[in-house]
TIFI-618388 format. One record per residue (C-alpha): chain; x, z, y. Coordinates in steps of 0.5 Angstrom, whole numbers, plus 500, padded with zeros to 3 digits. Layout:
BEGIN
[node A; [X; Z; Y]]
...
# end
This chain:
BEGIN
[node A; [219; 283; 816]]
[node A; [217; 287; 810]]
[node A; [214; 292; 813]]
[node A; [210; 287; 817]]
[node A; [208; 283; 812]]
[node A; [205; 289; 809]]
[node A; [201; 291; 814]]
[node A; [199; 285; 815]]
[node A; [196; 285; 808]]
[node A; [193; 291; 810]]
[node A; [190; 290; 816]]
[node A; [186; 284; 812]]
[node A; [184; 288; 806]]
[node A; [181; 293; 809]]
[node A; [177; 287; 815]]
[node A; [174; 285; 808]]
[node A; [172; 292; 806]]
[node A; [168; 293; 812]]
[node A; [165; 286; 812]]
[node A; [163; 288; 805]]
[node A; [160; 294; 806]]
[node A; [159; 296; 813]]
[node A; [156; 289; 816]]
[node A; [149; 287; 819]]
[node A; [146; 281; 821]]
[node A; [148; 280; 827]]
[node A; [153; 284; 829]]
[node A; [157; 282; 834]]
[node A; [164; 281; 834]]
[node A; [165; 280; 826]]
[node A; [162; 274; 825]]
[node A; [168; 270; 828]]
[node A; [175; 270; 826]]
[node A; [178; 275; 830]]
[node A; [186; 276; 830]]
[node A; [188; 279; 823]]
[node A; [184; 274; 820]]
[node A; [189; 268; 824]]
[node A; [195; 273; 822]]
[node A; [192; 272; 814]]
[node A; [191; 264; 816]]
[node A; [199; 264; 817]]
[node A; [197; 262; 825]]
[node A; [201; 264; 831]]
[node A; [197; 271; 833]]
[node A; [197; 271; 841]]
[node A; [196; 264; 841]]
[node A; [190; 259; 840]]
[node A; [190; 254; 834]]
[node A; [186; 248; 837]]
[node A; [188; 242; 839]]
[node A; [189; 242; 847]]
[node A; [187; 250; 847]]
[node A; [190; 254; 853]]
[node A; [195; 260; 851]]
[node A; [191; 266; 851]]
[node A; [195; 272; 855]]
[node A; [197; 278; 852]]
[node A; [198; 283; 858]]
[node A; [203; 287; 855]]
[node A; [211; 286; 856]]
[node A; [213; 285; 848]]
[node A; [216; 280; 844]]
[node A; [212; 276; 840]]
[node A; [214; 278; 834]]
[node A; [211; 285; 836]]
[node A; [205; 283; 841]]
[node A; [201; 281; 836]]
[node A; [201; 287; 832]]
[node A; [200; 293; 838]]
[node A; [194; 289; 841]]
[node A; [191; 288; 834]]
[node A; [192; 295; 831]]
[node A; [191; 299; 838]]
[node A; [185; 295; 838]]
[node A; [182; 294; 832]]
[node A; [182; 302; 832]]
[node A; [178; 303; 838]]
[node A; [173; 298; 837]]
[node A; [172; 301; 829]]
[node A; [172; 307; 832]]
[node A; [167; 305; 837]]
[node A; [163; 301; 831]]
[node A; [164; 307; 827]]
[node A; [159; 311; 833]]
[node A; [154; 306; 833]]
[node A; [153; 306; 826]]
[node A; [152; 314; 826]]
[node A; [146; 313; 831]]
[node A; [143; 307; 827]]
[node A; [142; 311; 821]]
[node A; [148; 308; 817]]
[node A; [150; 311; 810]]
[node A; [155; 314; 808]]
[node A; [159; 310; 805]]
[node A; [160; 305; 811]]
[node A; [161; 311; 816]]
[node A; [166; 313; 811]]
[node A; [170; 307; 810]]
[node A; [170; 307; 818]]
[node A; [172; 314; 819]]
[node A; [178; 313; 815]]
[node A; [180; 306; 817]]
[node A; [179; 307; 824]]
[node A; [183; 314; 824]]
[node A; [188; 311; 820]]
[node A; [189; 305; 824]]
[node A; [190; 310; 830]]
[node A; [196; 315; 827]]
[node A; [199; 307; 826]]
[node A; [199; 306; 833]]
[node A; [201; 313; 834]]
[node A; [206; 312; 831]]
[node A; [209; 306; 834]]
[node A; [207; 309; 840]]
[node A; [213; 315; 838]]
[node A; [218; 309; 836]]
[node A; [218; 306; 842]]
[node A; [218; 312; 845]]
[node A; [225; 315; 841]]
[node A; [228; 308; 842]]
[node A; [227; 308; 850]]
[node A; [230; 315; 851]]
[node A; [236; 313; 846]]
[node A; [236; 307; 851]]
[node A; [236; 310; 857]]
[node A; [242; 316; 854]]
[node A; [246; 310; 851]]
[node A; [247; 306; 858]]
[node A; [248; 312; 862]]
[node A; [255; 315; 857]]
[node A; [257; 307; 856]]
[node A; [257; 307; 864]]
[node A; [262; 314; 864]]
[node A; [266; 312; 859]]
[node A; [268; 305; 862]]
[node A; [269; 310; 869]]
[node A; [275; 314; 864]]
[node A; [281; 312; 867]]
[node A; [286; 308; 863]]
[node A; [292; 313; 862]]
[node A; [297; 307; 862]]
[node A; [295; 304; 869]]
[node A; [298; 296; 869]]
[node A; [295; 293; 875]]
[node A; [302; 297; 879]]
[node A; [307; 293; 875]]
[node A; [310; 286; 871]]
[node A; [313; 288; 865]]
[node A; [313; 281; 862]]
[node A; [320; 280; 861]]
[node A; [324; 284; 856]]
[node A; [329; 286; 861]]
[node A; [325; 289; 865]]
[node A; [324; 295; 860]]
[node A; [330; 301; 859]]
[node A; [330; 302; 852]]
[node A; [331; 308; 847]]
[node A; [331; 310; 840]]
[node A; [328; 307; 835]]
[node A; [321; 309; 833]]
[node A; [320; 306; 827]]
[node A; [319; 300; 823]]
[node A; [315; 297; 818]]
[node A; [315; 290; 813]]
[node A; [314; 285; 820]]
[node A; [317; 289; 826]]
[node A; [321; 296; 829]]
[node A; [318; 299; 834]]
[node A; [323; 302; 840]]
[node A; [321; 307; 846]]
[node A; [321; 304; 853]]
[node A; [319; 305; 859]]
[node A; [321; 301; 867]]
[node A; [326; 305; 871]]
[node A; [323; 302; 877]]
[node A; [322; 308; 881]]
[node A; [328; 311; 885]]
[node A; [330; 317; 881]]
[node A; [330; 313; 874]]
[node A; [335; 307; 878]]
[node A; [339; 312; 880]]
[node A; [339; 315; 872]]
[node A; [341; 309; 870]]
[node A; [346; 307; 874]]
[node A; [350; 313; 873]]
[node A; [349; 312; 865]]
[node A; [351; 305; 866]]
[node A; [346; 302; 863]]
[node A; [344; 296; 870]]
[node A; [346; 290; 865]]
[node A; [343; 283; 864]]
[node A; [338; 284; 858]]
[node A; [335; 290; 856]]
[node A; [338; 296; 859]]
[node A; [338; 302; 852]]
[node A; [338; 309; 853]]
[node A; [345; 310; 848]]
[node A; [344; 316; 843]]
[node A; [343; 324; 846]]
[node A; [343; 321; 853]]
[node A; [337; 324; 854]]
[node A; [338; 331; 851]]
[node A; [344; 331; 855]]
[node A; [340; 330; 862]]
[node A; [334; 333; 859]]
[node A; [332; 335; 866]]
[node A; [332; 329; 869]]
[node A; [331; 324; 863]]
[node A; [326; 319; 864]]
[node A; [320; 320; 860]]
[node A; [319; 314; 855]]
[node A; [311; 312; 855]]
[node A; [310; 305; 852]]
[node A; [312; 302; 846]]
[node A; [316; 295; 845]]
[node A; [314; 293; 838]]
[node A; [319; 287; 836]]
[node A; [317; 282; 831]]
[node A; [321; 280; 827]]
[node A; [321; 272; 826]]
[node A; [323; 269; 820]]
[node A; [318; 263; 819]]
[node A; [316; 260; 826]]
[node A; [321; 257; 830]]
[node A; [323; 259; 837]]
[node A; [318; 256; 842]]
[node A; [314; 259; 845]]
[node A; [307; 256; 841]]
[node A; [310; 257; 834]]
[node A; [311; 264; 836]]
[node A; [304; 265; 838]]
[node A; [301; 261; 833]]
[node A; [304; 265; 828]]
[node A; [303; 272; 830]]
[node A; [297; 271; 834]]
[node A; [292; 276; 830]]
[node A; [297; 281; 833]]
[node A; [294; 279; 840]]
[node A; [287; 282; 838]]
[node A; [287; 288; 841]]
[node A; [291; 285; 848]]
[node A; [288; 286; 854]]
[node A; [285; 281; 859]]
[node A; [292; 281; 862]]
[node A; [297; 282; 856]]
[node A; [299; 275; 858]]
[node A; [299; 273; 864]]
[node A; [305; 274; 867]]
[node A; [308; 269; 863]]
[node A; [304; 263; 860]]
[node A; [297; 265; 865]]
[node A; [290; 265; 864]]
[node A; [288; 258; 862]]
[node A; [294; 258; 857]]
[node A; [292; 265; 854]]
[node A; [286; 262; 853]]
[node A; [288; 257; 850]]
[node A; [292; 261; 845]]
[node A; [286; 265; 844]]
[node A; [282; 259; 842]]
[node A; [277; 261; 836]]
[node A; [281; 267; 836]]
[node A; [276; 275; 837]]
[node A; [278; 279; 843]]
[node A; [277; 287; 841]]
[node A; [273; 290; 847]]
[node A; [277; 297; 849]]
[node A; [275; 304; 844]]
[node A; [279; 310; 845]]
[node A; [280; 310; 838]]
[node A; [283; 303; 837]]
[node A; [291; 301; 839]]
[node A; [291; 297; 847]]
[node A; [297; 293; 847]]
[node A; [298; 292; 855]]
[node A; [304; 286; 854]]
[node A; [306; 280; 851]]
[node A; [310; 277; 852]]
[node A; [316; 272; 847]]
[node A; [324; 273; 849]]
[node A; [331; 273; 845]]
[node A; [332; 277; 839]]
[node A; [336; 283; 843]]
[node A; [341; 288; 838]]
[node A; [337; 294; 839]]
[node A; [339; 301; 837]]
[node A; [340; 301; 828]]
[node A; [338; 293; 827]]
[node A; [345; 292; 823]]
[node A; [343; 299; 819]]
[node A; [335; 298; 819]]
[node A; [333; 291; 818]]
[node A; [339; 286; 818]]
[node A; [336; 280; 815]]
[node A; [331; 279; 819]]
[node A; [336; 278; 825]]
[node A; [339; 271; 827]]
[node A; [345; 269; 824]]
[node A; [348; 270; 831]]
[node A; [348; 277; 830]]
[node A; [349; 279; 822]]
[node A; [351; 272; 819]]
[node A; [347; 272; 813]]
[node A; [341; 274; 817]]
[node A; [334; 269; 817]]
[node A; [331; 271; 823]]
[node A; [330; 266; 829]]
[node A; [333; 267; 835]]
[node A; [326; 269; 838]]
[node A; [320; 272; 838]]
[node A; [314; 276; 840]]
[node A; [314; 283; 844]]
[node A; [308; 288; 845]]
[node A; [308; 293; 849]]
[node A; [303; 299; 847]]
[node A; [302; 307; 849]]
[node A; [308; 310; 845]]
[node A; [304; 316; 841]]
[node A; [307; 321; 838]]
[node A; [308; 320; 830]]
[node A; [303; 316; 825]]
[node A; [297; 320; 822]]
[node A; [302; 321; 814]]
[node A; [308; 325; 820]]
[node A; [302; 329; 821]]
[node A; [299; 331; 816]]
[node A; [306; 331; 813]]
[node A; [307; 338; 817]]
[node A; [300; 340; 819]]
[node A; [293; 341; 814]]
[node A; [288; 341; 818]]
[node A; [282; 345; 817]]
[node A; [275; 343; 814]]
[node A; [273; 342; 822]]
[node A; [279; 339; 824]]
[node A; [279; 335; 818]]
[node A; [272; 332; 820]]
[node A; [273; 331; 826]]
[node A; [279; 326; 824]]
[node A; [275; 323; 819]]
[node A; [270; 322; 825]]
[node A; [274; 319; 828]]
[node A; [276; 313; 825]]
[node A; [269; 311; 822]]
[node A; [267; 311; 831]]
[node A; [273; 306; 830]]
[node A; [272; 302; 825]]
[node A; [264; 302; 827]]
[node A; [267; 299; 834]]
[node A; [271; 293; 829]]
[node A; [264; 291; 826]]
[node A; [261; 291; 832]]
[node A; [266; 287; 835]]
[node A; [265; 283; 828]]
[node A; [273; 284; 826]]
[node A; [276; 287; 821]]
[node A; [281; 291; 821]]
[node A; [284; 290; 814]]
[node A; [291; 294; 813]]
[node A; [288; 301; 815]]
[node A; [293; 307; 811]]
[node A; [296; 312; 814]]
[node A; [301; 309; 818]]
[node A; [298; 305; 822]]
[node A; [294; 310; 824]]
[node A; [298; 313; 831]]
[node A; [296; 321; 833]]
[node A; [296; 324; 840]]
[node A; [295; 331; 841]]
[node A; [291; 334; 846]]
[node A; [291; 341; 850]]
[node A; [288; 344; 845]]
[node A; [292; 341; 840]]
[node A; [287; 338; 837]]
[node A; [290; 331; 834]]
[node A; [287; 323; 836]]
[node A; [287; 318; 832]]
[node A; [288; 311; 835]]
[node A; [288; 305; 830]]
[node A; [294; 300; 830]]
[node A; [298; 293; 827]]
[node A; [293; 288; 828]]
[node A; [297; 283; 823]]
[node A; [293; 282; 818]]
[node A; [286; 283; 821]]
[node A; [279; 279; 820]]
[node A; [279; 276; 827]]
[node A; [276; 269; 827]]
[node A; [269; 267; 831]]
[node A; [268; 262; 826]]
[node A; [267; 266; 820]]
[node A; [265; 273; 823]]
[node A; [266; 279; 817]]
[node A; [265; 273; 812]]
[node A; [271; 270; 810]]
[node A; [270; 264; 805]]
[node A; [275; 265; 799]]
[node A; [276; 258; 796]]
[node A; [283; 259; 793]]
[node A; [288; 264; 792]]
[node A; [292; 262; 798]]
[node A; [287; 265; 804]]
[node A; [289; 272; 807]]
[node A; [285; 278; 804]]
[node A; [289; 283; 808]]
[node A; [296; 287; 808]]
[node A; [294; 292; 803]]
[node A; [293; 291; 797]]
[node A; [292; 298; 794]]
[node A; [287; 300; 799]]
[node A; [283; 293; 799]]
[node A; [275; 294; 797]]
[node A; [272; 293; 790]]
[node A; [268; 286; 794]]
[node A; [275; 285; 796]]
[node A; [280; 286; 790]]
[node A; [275; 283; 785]]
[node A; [273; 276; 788]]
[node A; [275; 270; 784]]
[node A; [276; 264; 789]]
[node A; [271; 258; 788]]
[node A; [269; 253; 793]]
[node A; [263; 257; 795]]
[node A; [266; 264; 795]]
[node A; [265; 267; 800]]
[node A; [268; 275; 801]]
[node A; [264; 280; 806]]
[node A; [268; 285; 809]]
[node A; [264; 289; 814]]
[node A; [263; 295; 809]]
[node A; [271; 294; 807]]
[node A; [275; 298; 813]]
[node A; [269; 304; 811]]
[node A; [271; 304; 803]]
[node A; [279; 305; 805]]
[node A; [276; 310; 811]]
[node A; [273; 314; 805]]
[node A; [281; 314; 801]]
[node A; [284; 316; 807]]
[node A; [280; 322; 807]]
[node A; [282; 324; 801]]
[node A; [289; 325; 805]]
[node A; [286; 328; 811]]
[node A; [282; 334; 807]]
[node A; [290; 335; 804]]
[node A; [288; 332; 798]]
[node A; [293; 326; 795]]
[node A; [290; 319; 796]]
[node A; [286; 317; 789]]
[node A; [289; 309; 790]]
[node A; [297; 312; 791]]
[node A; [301; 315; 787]]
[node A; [304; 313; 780]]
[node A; [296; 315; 776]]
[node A; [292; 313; 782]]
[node A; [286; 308; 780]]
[node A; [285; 300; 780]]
[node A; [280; 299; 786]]
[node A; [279; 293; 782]]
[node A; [277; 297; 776]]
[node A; [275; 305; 778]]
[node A; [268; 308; 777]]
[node A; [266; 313; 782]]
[node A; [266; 319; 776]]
[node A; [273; 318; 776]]
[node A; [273; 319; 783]]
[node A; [277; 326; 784]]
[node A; [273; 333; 786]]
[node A; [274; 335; 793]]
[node A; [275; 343; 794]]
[node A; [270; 347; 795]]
[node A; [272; 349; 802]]
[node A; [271; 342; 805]]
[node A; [264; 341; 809]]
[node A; [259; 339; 803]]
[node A; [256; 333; 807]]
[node A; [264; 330; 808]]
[node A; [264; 331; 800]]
[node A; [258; 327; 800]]
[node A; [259; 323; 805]]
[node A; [267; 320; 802]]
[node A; [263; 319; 795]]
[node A; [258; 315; 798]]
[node A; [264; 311; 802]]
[node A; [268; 309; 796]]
[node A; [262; 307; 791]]
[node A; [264; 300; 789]]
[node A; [258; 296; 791]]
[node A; [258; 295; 798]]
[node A; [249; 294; 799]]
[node A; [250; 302; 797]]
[node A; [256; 304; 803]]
[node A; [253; 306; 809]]
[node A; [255; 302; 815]]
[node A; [260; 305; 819]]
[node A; [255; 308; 825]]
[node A; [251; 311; 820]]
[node A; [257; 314; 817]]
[node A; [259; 316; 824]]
[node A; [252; 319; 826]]
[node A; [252; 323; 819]]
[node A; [258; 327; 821]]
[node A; [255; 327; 827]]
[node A; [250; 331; 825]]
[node A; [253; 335; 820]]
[node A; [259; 339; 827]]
[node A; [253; 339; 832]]
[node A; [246; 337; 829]]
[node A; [245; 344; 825]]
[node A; [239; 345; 829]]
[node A; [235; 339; 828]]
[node A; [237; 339; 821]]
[node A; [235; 346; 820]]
[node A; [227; 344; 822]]
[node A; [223; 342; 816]]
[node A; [219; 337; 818]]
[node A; [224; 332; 822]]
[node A; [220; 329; 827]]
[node A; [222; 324; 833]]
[node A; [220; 328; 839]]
[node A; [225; 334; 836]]
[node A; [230; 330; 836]]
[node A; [231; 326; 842]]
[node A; [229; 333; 845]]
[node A; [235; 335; 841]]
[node A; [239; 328; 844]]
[node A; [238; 331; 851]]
[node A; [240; 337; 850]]
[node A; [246; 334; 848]]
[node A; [247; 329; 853]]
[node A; [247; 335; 858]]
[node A; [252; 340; 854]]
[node A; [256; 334; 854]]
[node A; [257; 332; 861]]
[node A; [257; 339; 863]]
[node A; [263; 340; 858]]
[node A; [267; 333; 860]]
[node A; [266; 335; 868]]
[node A; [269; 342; 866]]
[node A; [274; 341; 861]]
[node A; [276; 333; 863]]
[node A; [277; 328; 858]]
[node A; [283; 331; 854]]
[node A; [279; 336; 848]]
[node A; [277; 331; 843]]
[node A; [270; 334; 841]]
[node A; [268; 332; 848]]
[node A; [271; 325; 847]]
[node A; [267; 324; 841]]
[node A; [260; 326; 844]]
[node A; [261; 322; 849]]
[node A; [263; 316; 843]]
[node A; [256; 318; 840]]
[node A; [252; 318; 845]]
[node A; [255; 312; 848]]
[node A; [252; 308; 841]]
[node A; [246; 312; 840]]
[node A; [241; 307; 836]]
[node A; [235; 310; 834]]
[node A; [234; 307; 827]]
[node A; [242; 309; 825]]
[node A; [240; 317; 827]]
[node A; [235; 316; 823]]
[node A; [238; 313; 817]]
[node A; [244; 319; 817]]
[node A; [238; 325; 818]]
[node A; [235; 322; 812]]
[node A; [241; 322; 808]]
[node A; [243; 328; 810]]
[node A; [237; 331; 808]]
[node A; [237; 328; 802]]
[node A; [243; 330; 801]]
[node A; [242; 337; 802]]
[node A; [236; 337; 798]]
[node A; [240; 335; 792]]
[node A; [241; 342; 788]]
# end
């Protein structure tokens, strides 16, 4: 609105420089008022004013806020052109051909301009609706239309995985097939309730050890009763990242609707953990749950125990380790680690885009996968404390300390952790899950988090010189890029699409950035070419290599204006000595 209101000053600044110093007596089509004099009037261009006036047609397929600007800019430049050479027969000074020379050129490379955006915008259109569609085609690796699954008993459990502050997660898979119903029968696990895989029964069968794909993820129900309805209200942000038919096995569409009211459900991204179903059952005594979480069972199992009798079950992909057991073996190198750090930003973008927040992002729930290539994928997990609510969006109104601001506290954005409630309060968190990003980088590039530890700073109170100096052998666009995540106010954070499109540029952009004058006609060429590398590459190495995976997520959220706004930055940034 800005800019428009600039050019619209313009446009009438330099009407009445013309009529000043370039008019005559009866010259036609000066002496009215014409369409930048209605703009400057504060009327509707396009439209007549008069009462009982017929609309005038544009001709042009534009909205309106965009109509009016094209026709008087494109048109006011070719009939001050045209006055110009009529001016130049008739004998005309110099002073008002020169006024008209220059105006009538200026107005044109405007137009010129414009045309260029409109140009770069539709190609970037038109390359987003292709990669959208092929990745919607990418076949889910966990088909759920063949099974049920919506009953604990259904579920061959294993060992434990893993377990946090409000759940323990067990591997599982369905011995529904011939061969895994003849394994379990000779193990003897054909029982009612859950069937458990005992401890090295798999390594002692390793040939024919059924293979473990899901995982069940138990919460652990202390503060809602055992109906089902308590259940769900209680937990019902785990749902978040459910799929359409996560629930309908039990409770059906209408009901799950209903659980669902006011409450966002997350579109799938690869990056982003898909719970496949949910479902409420009994508290079974799973392997370790007298050892690793006795309090939290009921009494009927340990006697002190404060859990309900009943609780809600997800199940999930069963992914190899969490991203802190990676990096607790493996330290990637620079490239590596920048196609890590991409990757959660494409994650996060998609959260904002879907006006979620995640709000509890740290490494450990935060699940990796390895590709053929041994190339690691990260995937965002445990929705518990997440910013779901589509009467509030990112904005959540903080009018006392008993609203939720998110599950850690150490990794919690400046906005976040220094906001005071108050009756009109309100906390913004779209730029809070890129803030934790930029900490968690810290720990991909091999570095220890500046916000952990026992001298880690306060995100309430650090100023970005305190910040740790990254090693010279980490990308010196990731070196920026981190700092300008983790300044402290959010105005000056690049969105979480910017912040993707940066890192974008910076592994397979060299050569438009190499170009000392960046121009758009270069990069769209440069956007085509890359599109082509990058259906050629998905047809010849298939869907597991991660780089081709996030070229095909680049391309698929392609916005002209955010890979502008990251090639500026980058340029800006490597122009800094």
């Amino acid at each position: 609105m800005a800019v428009r209101q600039a050019l619209g000053r313009g446009l009438q600044l330099g009407r009445a420089l013309l009529l000043r110093f370039a008019a005559k007596p009866g010259l036609s089509g000066w002496g009215r008022p014409g369409p930048a004099a209605a703009w400057g009037r504060g009327e509707r261009p396009g439209r007549a004013s008069g009462p009982g006036a017929q609309p005038r047609p544009l001709g042009l397929p534009l909205p309106d806020r965009y109509r009016f600007f094209r026709q008087s800019v494109a048109g006011l430049a070719a009939r001050i052109q045209r006055q110009f050479v009529v001016r130049a027969r008739g004998g005309a000074g110099p002073c008002g051909r020169a006024v008209f020379l220059a105006f009538g050129l200026g107005l044109g490379l405007i137009e010129e301009k414009q045309a260029e955006g409109r140009r770069a915008a539709l190609a970037c259109q038109e390359i987003q609706a292709i990669f959208t569609q092929k990745n919607k085609l990418v076949a889910d690796p966990l088909d759920t239309r063949c099974w049920q699954g919506f009953r604990l008993e259904d579920y061959l459990i294993g060992q434990s995985i893993g377990k946090g502050c409000s759940a323990a997660v067990y591997e599982a898979t369905l011995p529904t097939l011939p061969q895994r119903l003849e394994k379990a029968k000779c193990l003897g696990l054909l029982r009612k309730g859950p069937d458990v895989l005992p401890k090295g029964a798999d390594e002692e069968r390793a040939p024919e050890a059924p293979a473990f794909p899901f995982a069940i993820k138990m919460m652990w129900n202390i503060s809602a009763d055992s109906s089902t309805e308590a259940i769900l209200s209680k937990m019902r942000q785990e749902l978040v990242p459910a799929s359409q038919v996560a629930l309908d096995g039990e409770f059906g569409t209408v009901t799950y609707r209903r659980f669902r009211h006011g409450l966002k459900q997350l579109a799938p991204h690869p990056n982003i953990i898909r719970v496949v179903r949910a479902f409420t059952s009994s508290v079974p005594l799973l392997p370790g749950a007298l050892v690793d979480y006795p309090d939290v069972l009921p009494p009927c199992f340990y006697p002190e125990g404060l859990g309900h009798s009943r609780t809600l079950f997800l199940v999930m992909k069963n992914y190899p380790c969490t991203l802190r057991q990676y990096l607790q073996e493996h330290t990637p190198n620079p490239r590596l680690a920048t196609v890590m750090t991409l990757q959660l930003l494409e994650g996060v973008d998609h959260l904002v885009q879907q006006g979620i927040a995640h709000r509890d992002l740290k490494s450990d729930n935060i699940l990796v996968e390895l590709d053929s290539d041994s190339c690691p994928w990260l995937v965002i997990s445990d929705f518990g404390y997440c910013l779901a609510d589509e009467h509030v969006g990112l904005k959540l109104p903080f009018t006392s300390w008993q609203v939720d601001l998110g599950g850690n506290g150490s990794l919690r954005a400046p906005e976040v952790s220094t906001a005071q409630p108050g009756p009109r309060v309100v906390i913004d968190y779209s730029k809070a899950d890129i803030w934790a990003v930029g900490a968690i980088a810290y720990e991909i590039f091999g570095l220890t988090n500046p916000f952990y530890g026992h001298t880690h700073l306060e995100s309430c109170s650090y100023q970005e010189a305190q910040l740790p100096e990254m090693p010279k052998w980490v990308p010196p666009d990731a070196r920026q890029l981190v700092r300008s995540l983790l300044q402290r106010e959010a105005s000056k954070r690049p969105s979480a699409r910017v912040a993707a499109n940066v890192l974008h540029l910076s592994l397979w952009g060299e050569p438009l950035l190499a170009l000392k004058n960046l121009k758009l006609d270069k990069m769209i060429g440069w956007l085509l070419q890359q599109s082509a590398a990058t259906l050629l590459a998905n047809r010849l190495l298939g869907k597991s290599c991660a780089e081709t995976k996030l070229q095909m997520l680049f391309l698929a959220n392609l916005e002209c204006e955010a890979l502008c706004q990251a090639a500026l930055l980058l340029c800006s940034w490597r122009a800094t000595p």
